[in-house]
Biopython code that builds the backbone (N, CA, C, O; Angstrom):
import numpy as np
from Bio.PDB.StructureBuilder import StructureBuilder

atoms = [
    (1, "UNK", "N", (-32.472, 58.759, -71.163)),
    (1, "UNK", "CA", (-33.542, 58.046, -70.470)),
    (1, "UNK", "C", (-33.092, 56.621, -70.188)),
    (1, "UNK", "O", (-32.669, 55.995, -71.159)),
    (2, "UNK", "N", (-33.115, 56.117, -69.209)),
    (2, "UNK", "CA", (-33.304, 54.716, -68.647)),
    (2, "UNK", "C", (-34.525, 54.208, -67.924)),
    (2, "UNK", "O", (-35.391, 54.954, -67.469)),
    (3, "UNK", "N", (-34.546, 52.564, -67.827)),
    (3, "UNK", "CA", (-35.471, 52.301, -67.251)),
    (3, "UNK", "C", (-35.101, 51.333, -65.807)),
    (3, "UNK", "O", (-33.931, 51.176, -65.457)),
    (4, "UNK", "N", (-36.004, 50.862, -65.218)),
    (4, "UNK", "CA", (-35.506, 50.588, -63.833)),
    (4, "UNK", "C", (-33.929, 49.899, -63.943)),
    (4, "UNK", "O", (-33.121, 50.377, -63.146)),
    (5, "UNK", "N", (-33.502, 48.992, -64.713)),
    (5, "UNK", "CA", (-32.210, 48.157, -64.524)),
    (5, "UNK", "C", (-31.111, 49.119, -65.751)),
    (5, "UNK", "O", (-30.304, 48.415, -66.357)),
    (6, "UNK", "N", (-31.107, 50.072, -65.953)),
    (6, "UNK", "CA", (-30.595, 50.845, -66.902)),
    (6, "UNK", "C", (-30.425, 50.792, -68.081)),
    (6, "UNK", "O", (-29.372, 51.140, -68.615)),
    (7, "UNK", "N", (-31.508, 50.311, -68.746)),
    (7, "UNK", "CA", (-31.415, 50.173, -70.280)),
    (7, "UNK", "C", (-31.733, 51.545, -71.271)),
    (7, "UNK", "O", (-32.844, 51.987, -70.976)),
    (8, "UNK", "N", (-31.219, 52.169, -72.124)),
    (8, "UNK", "CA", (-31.529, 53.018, -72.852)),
    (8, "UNK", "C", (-31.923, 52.536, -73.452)),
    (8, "UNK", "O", (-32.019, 51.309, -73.429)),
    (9, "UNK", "N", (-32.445, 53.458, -74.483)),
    (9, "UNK", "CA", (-33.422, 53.192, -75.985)),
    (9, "UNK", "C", (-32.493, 52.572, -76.162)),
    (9, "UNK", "O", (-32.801, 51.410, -75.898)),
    (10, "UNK", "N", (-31.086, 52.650, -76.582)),
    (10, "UNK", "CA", (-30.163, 52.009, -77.460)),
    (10, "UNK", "C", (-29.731, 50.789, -76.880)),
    (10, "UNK", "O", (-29.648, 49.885, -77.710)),
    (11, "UNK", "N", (-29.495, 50.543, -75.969)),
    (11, "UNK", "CA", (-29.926, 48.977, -75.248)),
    (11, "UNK", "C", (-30.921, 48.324, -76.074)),
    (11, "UNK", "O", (-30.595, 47.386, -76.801)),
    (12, "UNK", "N", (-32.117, 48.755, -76.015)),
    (12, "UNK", "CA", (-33.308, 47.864, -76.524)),
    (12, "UNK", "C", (-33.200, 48.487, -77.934)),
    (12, "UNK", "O", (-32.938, 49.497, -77.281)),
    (13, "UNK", "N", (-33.160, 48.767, -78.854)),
    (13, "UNK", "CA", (-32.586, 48.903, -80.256)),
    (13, "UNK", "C", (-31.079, 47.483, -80.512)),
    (13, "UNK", "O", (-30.860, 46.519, -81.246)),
    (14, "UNK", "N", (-30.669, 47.929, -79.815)),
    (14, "UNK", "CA", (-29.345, 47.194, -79.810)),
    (14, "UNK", "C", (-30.318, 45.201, -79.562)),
    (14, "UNK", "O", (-30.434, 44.277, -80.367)),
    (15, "UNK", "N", (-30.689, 45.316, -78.401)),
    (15, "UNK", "CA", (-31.581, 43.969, -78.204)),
    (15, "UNK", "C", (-32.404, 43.110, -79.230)),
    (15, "UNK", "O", (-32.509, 41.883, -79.228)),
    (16, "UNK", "N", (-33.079, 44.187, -80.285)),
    (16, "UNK", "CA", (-34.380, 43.747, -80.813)),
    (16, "UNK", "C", (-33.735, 44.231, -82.677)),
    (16, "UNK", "O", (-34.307, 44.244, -83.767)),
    (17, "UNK", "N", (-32.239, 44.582, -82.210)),
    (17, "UNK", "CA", (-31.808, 44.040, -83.914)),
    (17, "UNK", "C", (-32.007, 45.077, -84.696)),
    (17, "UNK", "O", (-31.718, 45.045, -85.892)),
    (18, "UNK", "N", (-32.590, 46.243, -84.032)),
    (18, "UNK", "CA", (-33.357, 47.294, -85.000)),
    (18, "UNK", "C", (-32.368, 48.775, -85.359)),
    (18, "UNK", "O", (-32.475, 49.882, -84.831)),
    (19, "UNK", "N", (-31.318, 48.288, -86.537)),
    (19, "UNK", "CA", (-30.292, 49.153, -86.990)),
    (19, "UNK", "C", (-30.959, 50.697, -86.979)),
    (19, "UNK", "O", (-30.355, 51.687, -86.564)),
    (20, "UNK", "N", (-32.136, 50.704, -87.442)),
    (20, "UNK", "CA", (-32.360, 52.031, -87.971)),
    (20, "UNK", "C", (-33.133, 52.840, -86.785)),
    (20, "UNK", "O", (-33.076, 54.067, -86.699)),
    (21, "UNK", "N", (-33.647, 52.256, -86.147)),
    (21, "UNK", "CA", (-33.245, 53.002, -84.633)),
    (21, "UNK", "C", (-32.522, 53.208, -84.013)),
    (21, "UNK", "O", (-32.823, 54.093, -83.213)),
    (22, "UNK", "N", (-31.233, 52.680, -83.881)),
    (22, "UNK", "CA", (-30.272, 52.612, -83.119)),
    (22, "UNK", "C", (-29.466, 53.367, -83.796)),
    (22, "UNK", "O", (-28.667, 53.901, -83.027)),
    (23, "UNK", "N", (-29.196, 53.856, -85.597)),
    (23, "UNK", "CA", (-28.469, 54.681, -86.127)),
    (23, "UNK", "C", (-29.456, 56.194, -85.844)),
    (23, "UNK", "O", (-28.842, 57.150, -86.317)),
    (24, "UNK", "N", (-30.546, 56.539, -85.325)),
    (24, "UNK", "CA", (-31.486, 57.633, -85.261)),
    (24, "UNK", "C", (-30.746, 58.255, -83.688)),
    (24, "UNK", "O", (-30.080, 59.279, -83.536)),
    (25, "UNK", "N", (-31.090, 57.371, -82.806)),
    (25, "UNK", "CA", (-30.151, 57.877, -81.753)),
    (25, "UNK", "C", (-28.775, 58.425, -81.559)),
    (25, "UNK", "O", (-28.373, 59.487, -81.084)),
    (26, "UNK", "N", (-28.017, 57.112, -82.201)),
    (26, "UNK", "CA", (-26.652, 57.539, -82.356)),
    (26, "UNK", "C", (-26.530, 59.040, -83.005)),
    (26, "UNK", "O", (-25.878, 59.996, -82.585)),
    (27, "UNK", "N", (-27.234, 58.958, -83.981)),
    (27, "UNK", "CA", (-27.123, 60.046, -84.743)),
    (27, "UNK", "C", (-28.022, 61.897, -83.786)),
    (27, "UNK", "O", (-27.871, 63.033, -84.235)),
    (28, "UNK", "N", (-28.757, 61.562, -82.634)),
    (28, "UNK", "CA", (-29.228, 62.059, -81.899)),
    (28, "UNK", "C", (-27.803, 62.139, -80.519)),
    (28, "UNK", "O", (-27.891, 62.958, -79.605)),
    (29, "UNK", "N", (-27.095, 61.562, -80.584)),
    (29, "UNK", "CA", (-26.139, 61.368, -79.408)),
    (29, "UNK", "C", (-26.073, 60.645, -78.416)),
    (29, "UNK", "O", (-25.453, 60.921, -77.390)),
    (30, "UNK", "N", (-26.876, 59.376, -78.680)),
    (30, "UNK", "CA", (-26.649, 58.445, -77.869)),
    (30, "UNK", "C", (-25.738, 57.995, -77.808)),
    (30, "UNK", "O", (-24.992, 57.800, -78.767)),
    (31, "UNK", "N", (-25.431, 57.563, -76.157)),
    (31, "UNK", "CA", (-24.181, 56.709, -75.867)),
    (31, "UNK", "C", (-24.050, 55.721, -76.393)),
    (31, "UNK", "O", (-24.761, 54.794, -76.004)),
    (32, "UNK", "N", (-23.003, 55.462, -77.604)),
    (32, "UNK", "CA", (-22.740, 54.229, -78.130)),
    (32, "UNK", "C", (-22.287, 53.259, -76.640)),
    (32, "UNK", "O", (-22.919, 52.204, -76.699)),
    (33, "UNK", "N", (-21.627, 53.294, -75.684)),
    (33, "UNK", "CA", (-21.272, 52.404, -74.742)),
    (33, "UNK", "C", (-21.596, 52.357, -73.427)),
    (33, "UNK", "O", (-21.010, 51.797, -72.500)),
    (34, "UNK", "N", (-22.954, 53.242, -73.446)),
    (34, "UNK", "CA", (-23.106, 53.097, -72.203)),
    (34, "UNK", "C", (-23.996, 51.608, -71.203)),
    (34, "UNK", "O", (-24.398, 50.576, -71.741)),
    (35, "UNK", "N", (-24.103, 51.938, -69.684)),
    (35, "UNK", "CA", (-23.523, 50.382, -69.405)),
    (35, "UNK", "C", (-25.115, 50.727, -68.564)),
    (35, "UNK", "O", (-25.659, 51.763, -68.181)),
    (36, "UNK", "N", (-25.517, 49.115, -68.530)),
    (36, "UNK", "CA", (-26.407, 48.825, -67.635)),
    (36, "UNK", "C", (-26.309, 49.015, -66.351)),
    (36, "UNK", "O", (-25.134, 49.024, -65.982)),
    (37, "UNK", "N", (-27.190, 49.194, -65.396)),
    (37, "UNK", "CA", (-26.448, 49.254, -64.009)),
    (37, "UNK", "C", (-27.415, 48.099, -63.176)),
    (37, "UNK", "O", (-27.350, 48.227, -61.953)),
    (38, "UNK", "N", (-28.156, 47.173, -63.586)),
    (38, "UNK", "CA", (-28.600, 46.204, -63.143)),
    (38, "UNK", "C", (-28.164, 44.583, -63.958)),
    (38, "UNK", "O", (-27.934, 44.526, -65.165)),
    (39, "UNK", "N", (-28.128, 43.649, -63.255)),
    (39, "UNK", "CA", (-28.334, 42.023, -63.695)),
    (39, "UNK", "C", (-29.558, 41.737, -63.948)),
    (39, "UNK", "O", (-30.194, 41.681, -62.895)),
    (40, "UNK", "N", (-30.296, 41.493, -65.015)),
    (40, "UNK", "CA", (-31.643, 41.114, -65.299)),
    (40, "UNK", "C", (-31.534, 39.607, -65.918)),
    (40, "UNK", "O", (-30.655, 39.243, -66.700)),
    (41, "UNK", "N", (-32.374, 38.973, -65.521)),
    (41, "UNK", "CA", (-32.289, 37.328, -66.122)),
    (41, "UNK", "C", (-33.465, 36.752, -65.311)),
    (41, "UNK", "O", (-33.979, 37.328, -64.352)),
    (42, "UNK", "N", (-33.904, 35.326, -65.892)),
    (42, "UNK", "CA", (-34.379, 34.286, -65.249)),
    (42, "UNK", "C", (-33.649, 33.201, -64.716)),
    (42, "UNK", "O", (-32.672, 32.766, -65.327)),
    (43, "UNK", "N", (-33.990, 32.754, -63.722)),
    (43, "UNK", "CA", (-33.523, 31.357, -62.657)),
    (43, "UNK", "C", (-34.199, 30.218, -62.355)),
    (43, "UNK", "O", (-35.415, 30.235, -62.161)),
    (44, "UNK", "N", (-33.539, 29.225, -62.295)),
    (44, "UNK", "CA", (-34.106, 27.988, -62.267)),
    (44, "UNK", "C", (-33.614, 27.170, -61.256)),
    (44, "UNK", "O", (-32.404, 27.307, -61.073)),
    (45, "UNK", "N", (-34.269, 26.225, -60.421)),
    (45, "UNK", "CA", (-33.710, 25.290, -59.737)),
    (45, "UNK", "C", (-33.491, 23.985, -60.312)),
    (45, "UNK", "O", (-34.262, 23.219, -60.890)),
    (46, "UNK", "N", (-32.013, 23.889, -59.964)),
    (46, "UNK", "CA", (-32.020, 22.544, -60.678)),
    (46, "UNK", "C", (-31.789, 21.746, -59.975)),
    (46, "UNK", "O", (-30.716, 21.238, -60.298)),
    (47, "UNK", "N", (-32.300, 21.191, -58.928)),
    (47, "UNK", "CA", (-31.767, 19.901, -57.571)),
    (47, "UNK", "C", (-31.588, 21.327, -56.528)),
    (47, "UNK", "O", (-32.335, 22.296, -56.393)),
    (48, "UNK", "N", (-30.025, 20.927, -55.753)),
    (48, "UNK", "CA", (-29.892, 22.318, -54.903)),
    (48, "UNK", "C", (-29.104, 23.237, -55.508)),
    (48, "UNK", "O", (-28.652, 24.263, -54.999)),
    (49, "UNK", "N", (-28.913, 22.722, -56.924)),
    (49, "UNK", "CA", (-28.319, 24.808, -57.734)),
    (49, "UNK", "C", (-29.115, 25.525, -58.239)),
    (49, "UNK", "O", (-30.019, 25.090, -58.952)),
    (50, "UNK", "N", (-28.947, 26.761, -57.976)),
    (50, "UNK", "CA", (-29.617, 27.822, -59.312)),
    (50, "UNK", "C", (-29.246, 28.055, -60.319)),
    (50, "UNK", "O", (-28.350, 28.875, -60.119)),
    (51, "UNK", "N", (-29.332, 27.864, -61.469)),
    (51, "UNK", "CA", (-28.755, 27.941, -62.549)),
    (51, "UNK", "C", (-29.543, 29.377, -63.580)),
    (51, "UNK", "O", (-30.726, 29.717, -63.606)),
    (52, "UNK", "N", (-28.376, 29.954, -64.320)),
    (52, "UNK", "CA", (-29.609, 31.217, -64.975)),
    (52, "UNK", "C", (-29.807, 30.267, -66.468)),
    (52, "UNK", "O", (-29.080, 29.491, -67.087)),
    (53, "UNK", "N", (-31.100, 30.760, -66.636)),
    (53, "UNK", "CA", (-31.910, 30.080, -68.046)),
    (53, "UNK", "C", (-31.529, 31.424, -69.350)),
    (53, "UNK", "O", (-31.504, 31.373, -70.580)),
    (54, "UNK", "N", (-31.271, 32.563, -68.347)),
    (54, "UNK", "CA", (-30.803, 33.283, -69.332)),
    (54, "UNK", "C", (-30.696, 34.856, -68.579)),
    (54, "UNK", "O", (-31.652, 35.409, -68.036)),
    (55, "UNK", "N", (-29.466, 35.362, -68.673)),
    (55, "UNK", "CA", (-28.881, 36.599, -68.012)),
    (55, "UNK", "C", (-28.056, 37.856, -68.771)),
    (55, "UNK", "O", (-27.115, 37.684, -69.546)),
    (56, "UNK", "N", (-28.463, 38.802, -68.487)),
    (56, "UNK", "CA", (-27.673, 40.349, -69.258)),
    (56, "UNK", "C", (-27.471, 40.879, -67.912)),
    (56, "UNK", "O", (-28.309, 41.170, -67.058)),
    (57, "UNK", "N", (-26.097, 40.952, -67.886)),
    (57, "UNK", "CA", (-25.220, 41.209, -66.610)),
    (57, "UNK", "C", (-25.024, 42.807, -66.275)),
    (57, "UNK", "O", (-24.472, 43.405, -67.199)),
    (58, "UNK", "N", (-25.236, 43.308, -65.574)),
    (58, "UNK", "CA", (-24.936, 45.175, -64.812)),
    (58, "UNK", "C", (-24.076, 45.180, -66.159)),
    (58, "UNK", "O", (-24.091, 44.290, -67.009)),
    (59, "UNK", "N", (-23.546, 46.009, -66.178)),
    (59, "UNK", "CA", (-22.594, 46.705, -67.458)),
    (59, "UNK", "C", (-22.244, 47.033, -68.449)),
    (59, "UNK", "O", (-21.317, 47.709, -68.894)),
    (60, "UNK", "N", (-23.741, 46.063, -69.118)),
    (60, "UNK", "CA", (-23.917, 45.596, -70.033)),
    (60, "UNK", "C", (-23.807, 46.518, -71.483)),
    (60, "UNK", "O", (-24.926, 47.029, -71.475)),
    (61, "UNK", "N", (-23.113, 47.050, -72.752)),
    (61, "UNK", "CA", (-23.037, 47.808, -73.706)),
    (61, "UNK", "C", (-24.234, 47.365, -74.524)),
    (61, "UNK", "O", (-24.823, 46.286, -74.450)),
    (62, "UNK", "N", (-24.498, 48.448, -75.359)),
    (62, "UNK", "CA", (-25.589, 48.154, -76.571)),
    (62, "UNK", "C", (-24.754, 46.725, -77.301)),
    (62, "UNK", "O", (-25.280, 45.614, -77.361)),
    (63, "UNK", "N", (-23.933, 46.917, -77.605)),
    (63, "UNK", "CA", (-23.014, 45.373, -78.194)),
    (63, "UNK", "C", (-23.088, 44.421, -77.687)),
    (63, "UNK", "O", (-22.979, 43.351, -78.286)),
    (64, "UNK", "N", (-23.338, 44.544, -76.173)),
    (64, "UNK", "CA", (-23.063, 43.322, -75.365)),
    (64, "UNK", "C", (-24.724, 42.629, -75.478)),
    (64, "UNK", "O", (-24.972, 41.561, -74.917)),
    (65, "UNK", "N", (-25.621, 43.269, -76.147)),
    (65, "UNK", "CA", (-27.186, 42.470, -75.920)),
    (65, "UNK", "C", (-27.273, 42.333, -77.208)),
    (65, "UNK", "O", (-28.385, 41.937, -77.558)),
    (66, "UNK", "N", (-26.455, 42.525, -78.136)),
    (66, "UNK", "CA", (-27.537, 42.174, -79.581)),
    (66, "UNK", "C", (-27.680, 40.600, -79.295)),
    (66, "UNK", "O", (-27.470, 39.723, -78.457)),
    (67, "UNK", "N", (-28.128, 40.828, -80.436)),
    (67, "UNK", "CA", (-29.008, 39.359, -80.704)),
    (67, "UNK", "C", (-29.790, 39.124, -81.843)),
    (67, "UNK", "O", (-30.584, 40.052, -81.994)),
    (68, "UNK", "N", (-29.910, 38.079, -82.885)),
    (68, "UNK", "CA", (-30.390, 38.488, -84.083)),
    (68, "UNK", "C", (-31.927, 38.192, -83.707)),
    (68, "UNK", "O", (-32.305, 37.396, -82.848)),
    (69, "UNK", "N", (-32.680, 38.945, -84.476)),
    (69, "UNK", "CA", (-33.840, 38.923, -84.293)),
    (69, "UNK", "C", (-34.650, 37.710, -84.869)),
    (69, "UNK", "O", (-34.063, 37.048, -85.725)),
    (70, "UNK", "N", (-35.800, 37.365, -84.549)),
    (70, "UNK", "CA", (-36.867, 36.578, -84.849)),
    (70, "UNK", "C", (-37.271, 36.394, -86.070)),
    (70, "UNK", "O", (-38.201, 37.168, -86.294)),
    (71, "UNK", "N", (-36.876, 35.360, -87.499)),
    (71, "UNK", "CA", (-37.276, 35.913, -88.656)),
    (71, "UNK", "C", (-37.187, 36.395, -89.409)),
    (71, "UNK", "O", (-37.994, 36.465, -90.336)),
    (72, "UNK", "N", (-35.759, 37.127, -89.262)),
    (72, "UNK", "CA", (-35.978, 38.628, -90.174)),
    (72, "UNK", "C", (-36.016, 39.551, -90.152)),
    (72, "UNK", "O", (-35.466, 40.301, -90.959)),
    (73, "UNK", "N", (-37.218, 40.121, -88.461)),
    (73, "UNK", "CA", (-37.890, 41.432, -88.388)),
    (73, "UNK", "C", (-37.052, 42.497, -88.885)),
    (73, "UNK", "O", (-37.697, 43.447, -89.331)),
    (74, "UNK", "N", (-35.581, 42.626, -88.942)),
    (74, "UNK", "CA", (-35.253, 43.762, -89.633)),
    (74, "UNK", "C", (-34.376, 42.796, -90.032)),
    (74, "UNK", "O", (-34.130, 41.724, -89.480)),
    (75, "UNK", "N", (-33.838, 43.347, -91.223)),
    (75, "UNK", "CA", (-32.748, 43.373, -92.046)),
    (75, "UNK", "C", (-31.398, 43.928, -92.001)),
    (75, "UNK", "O", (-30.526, 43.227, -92.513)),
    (76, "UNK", "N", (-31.052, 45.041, -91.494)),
    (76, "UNK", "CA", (-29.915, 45.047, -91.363)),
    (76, "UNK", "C", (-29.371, 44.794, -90.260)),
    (76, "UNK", "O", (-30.229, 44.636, -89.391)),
    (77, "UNK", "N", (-27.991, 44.644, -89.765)),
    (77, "UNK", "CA", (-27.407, 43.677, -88.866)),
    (77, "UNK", "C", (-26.764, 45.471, -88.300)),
    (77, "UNK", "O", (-26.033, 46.229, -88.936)),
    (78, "UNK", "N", (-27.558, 45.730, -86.534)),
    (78, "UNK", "CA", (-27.358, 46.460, -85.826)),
    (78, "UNK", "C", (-25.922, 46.790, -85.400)),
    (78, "UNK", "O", (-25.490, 47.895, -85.070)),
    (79, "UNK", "N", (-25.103, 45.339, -85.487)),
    (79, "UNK", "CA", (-23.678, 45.409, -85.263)),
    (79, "UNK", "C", (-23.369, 46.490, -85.552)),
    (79, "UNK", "O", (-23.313, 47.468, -84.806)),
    (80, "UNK", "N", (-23.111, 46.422, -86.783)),
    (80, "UNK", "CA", (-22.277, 46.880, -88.150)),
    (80, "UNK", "C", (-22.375, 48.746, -87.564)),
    (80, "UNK", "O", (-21.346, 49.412, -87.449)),
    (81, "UNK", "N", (-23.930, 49.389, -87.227)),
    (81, "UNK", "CA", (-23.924, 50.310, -87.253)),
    (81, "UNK", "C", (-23.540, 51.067, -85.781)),
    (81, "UNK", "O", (-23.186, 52.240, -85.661)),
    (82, "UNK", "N", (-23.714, 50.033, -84.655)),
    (82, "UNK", "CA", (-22.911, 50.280, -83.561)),
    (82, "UNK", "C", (-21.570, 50.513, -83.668)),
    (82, "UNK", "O", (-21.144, 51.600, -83.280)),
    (83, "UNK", "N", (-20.723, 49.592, -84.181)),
    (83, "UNK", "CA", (-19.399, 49.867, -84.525)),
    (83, "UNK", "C", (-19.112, 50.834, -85.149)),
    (83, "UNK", "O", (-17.906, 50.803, -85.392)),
    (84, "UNK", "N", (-19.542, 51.613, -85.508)),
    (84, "UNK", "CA", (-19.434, 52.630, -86.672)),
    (84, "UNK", "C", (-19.483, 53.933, -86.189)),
    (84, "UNK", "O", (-18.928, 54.885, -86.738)),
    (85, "UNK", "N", (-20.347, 54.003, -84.847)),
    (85, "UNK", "CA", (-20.319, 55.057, -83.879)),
    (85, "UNK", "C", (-19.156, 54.701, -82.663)),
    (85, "UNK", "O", (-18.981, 55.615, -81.857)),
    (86, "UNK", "N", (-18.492, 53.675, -82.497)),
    (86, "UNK", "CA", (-17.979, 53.769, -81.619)),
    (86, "UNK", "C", (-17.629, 52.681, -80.676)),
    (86, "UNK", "O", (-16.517, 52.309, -80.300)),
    (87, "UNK", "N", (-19.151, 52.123, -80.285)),
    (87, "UNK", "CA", (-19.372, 51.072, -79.751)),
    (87, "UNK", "C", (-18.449, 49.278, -79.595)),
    (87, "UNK", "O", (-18.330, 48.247, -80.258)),
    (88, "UNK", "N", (-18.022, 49.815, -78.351)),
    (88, "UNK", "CA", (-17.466, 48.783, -78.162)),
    (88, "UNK", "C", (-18.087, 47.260, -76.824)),
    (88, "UNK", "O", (-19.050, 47.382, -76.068)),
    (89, "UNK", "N", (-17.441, 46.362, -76.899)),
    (89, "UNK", "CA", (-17.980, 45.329, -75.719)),
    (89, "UNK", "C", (-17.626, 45.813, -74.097)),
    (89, "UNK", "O", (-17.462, 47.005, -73.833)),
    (90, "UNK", "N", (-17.561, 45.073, -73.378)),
    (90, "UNK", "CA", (-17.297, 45.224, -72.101)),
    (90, "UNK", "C", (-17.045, 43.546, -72.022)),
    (90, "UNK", "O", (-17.852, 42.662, -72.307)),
    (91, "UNK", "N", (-16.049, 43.449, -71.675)),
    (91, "UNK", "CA", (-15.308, 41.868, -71.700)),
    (91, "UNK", "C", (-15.325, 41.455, -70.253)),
    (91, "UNK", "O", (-14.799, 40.423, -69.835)),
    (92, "UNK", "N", (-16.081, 42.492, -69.391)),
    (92, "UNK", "CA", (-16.509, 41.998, -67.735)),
    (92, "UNK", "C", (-17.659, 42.051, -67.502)),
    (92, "UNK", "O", (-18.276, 42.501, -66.537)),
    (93, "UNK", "N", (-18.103, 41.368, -68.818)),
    (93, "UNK", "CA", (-19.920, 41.189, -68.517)),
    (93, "UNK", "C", (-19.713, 39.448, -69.175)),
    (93, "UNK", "O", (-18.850, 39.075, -69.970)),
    (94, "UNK", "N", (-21.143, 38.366, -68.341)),
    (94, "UNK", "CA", (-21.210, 37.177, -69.610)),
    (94, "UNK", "C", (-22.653, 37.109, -69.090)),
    (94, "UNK", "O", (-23.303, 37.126, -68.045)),
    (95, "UNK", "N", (-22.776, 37.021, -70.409)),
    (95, "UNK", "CA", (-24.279, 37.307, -70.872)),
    (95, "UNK", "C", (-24.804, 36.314, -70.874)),
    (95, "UNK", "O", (-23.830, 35.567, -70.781)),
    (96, "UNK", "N", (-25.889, 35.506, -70.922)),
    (96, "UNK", "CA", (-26.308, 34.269, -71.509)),
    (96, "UNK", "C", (-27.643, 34.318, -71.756)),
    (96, "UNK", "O", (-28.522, 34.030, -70.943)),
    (97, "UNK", "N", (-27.821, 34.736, -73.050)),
    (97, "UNK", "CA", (-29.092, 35.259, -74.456)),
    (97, "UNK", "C", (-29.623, 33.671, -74.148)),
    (97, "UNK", "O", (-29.025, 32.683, -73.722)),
    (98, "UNK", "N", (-30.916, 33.878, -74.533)),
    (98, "UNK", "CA", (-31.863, 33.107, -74.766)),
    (98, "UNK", "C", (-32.005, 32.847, -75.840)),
    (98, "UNK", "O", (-32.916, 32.090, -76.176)),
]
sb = StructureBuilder()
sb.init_structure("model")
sb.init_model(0)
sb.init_chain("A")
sb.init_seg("    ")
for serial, (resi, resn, name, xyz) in enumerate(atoms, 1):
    if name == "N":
        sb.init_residue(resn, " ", resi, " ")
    sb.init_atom(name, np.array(xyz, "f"), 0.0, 1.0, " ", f" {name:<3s}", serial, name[0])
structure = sb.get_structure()
């Protein structure tokens, strides 16, 4: 399953830090590397440039969006269990997390 800019569950598992979803899939057969097929971000004008305030680029791997979560909300570090299935970066994406 994807959604309009191609994020799988494991995209947004991978996003929101949440190991033990993201080991439920994997463990279901999700693509540890599969790739976004849209640029999603916000833009800003700054004088006459656009500058992004914050961007996840087409291609994007479950690796390429983590991000630690807010607080705490989970505890274990999603990395660890991506790597473990497989999951690698895509070094022709640049991201710029909020």
């Amino acid at each position: 399953a994807r959604d309009d800019d191609g994020w799988t569950p494991l995209h947004v598992a991978a996003y929101e830090n949440n190991a033990a979803t993201a080991e439920g899939l994997l463990q279901a057969k999700a693509d540890p590397n599969a790739e976004t097929t849209k640029t999603v971000g916000k833009q800003r004008q700054r004088g006459e440039r656009t500058e992004w305030t914050w961007r996840y680029d087409a291609g994007s791997r479950p690796l390429d969006l983590f991000r630690y979560s807010a607080r705490g909300r989970y505890d274990a570090d999603v990395r660890k269990v991506l790597e473990q299935y497989g999951a690698t970066h895509n070094s022709a994406v640049d991201n710029k997390p909020r």
